[in-house]
N, C-alpha and C positions, 0 to 999 in steps of 0.2 A: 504494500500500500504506500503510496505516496504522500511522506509529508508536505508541510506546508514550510516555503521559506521561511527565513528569516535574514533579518538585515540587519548590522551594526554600524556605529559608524564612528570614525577615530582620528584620530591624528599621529603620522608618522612623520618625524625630520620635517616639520610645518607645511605638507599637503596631508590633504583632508580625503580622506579616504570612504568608500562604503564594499562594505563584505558584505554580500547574499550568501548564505549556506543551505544549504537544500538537502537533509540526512539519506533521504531515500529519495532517490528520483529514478519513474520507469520501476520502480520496486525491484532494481539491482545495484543501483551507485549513488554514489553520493556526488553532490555541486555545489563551487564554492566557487562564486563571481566576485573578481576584484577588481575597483573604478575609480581612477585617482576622479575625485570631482570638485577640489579646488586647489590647487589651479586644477580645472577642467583637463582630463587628457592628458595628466603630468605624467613624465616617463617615471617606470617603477623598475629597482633592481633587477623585479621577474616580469614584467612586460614596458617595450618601449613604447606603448600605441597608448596607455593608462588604463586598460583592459586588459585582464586574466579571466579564463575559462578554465576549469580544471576539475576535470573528475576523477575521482577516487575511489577505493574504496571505501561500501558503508561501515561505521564504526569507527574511520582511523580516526577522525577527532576526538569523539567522545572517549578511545580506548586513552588518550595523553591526555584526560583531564575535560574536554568538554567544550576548553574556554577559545572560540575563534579568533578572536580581536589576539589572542596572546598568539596565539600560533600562529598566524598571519603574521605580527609583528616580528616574531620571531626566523620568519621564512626570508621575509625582506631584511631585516639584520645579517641572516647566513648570507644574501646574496649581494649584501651590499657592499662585503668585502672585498669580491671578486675584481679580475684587475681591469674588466673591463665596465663595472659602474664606475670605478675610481676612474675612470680613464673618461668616463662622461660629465662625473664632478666636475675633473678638470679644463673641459670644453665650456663647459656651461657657467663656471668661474671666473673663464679667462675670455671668453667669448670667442664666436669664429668667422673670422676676417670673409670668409670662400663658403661658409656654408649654406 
């Protein structure tokens, strides 16, 4: 049976974010939509468009606790290390002359 979404909404590194979570979708997977929506469309660690789609398994959230807003937060922390958000930081910091 299919639940019914649900939506939070948060602040990560000062864009405003909104998480859809969907535990059971189609009554085999789970969906978790993520929307930078201010700024509008701001690129994210895990997507440069400000949209994520991502299905998973039902239960991996609930099975670490439950809490989206963390584990989202959490997703974009792991990825914000990588060397090519820092490599966007420093575009977007510096600005670009050709781009």
């Amino acid at each position: 049976m299919e639940q019914q979404p649900q939506t939070y909404r948060f602040t990560w590194q000062g864009i405003d974010i909104e998480a859809t979570y969907t535990p059971r979708k189609w009554t085999v997977i789970a969906h978790l939509e993520i929307l930078s929506v201010n700024p509008e469309r701001a690129a994210l660690p895990i997507t440069a468009t400000g949209y994520r789609s991502h299905f998973h398994e039902c239960g991996t959230i609930e099975a670490r606790g439950g809490d989206v807003i963390a584990q989202v937060t959490a997703w974009l922390d792991e990825e914000a290390a990588s060397p090519e958000w820092q490599a966007h930081l420093a575009r977007a910091k510096q600005g670009e002359l050709f781009g």
